[in-house]
N, C-alpha and C positions, 0 to 999 in steps of 0.2 A: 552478441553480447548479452544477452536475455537471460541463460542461467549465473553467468559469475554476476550481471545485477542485480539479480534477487537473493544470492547469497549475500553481494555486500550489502544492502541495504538491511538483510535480518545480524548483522553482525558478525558474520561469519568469519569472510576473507577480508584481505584489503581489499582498497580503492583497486579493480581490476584493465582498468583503463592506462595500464601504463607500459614504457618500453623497458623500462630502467631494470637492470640485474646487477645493480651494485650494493651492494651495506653501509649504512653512513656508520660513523664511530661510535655515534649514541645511540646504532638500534639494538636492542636487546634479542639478539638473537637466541642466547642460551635460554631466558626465562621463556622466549616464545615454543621452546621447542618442553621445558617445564611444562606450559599450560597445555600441550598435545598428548604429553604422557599421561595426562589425565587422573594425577595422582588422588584427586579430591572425589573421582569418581566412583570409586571403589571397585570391585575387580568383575560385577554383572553388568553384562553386553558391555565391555569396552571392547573396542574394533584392534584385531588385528596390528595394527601401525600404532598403535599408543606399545604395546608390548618393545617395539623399537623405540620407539620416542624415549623411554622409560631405560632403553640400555646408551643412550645419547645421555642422559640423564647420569647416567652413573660412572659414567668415563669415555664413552664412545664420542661426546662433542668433538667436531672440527669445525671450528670456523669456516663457513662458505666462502668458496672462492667467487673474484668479483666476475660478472660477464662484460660485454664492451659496451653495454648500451646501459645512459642514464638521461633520463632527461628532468632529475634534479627534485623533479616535484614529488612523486610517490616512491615508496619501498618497493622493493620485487612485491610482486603477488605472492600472501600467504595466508594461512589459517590464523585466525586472532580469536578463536572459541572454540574450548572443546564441546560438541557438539551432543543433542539428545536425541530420539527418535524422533522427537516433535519438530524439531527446527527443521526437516526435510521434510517438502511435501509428495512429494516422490520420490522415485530411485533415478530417476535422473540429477537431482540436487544431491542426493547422497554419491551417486560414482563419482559428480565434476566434484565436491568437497574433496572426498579422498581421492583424486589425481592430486588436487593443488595441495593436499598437505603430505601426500607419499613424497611429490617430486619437492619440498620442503625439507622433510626430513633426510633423503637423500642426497641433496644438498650439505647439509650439517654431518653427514657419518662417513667414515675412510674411503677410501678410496680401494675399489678391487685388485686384490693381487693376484698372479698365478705365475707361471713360466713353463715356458716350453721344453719339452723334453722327446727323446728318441727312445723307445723301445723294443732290444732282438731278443729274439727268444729263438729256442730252437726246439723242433719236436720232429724224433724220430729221425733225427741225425739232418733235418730241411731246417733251412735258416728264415726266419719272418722278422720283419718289424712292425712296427705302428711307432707312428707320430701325432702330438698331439699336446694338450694343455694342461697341468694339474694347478686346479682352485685351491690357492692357497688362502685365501679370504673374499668371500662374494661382498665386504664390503657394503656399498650404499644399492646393490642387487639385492639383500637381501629385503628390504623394503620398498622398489621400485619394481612391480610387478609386471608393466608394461613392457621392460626391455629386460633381454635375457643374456648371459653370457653368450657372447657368438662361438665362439673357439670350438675344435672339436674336445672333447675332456676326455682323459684318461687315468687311471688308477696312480699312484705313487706308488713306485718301485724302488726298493734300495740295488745298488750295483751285485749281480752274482743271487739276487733273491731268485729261490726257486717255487715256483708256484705250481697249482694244475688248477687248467683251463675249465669253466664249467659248462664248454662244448665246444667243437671243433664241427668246423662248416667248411666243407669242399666243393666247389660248384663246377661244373665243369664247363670250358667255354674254347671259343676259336680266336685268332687273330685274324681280324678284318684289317686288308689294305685299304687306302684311303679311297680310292677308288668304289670298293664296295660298301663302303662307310658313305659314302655321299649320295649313290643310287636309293638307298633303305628311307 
């Protein structure tokens, strides 16, 4: 508990000593996520995550949804000051700030869409497909850098679109019985 209590005690985060991931009615979620975007700070060295903060700000807010755990007394853990080079005295107080305030604002922004989809093509009269995912909106991915879309992703394809490939890769290989698959 040693870097999130030197963050709260310079002002930074909340109280980080809690379990609770609920919103009481009167916290001020949207203006929290105002002071991230860091509008008063003007547009030298602001990080990365104020650039999201700032599109929360302009119509991207969602209300965070609640988690199961409260235990009444503190807010979730979050940023309550946008931040100068000075208020960190290392880079370790600087990455734990920007975890607690990515997975913040990630919190506050849509949720990830995409959908699965099948694609056949044909070349040279042989039939292939690929399956796979197309990102329709990365969402609160786009400022939670830790965690990545898992899916495998592919291109969006209209029905009958005809394209060419920017390389074809043939490998040549064998069918192994299970038998020989298990001795290797």
């Amino acid at each position: 508990w040693k870097w999130p209590s030197i963050l709260y005690q310079r002002g930074l985060i909340s109280y980080p000593r809690t379990e609770t991931q609920k919103w009481t009615s009167d916290s001020d979620v949207p203006g929290m996520v105002r002071t991230m975007a860091g509008l008063e700070a003007g547009g030298a060295g602001v990080p990365e995550w104020a650039e999201f903060a700032r599109k929360l700000v302009n119509g991207g807010f969602r209300p965070p949804r609640d988690g199961p755990g409260d235990d009444k007394s503190h807010p979730p853990i979050h940023p309550v000051k946008f931040p100068t080079a000075s208020d960190f005295k290392d880079e370790s107080e600087r990455k734990l700030f920007e975890l607690i305030t990515r997975h913040f604002l990630a919190s506050c922004a849509e949720d990830a869409r995409g959908s699965g989809t099948r694609v056949e093509i044909e070349v040279a009269g042989e039939g292939f497909h690929a399956t796979g995912e197309i990102v329709e909106s990365l969402g609160w991915y786009e400022v939670y850098k830790y965690q990545k879309w898992n899916g495998k992703t592919i291109p969006a394809f209209a029905q009958n679109q005809t394209f060419i490939p920017d390389s074809i890769v043939m490998s040549e290989s064998t069918t192994e019985t299970a038998a020989t698959s298990q001795r290797s």
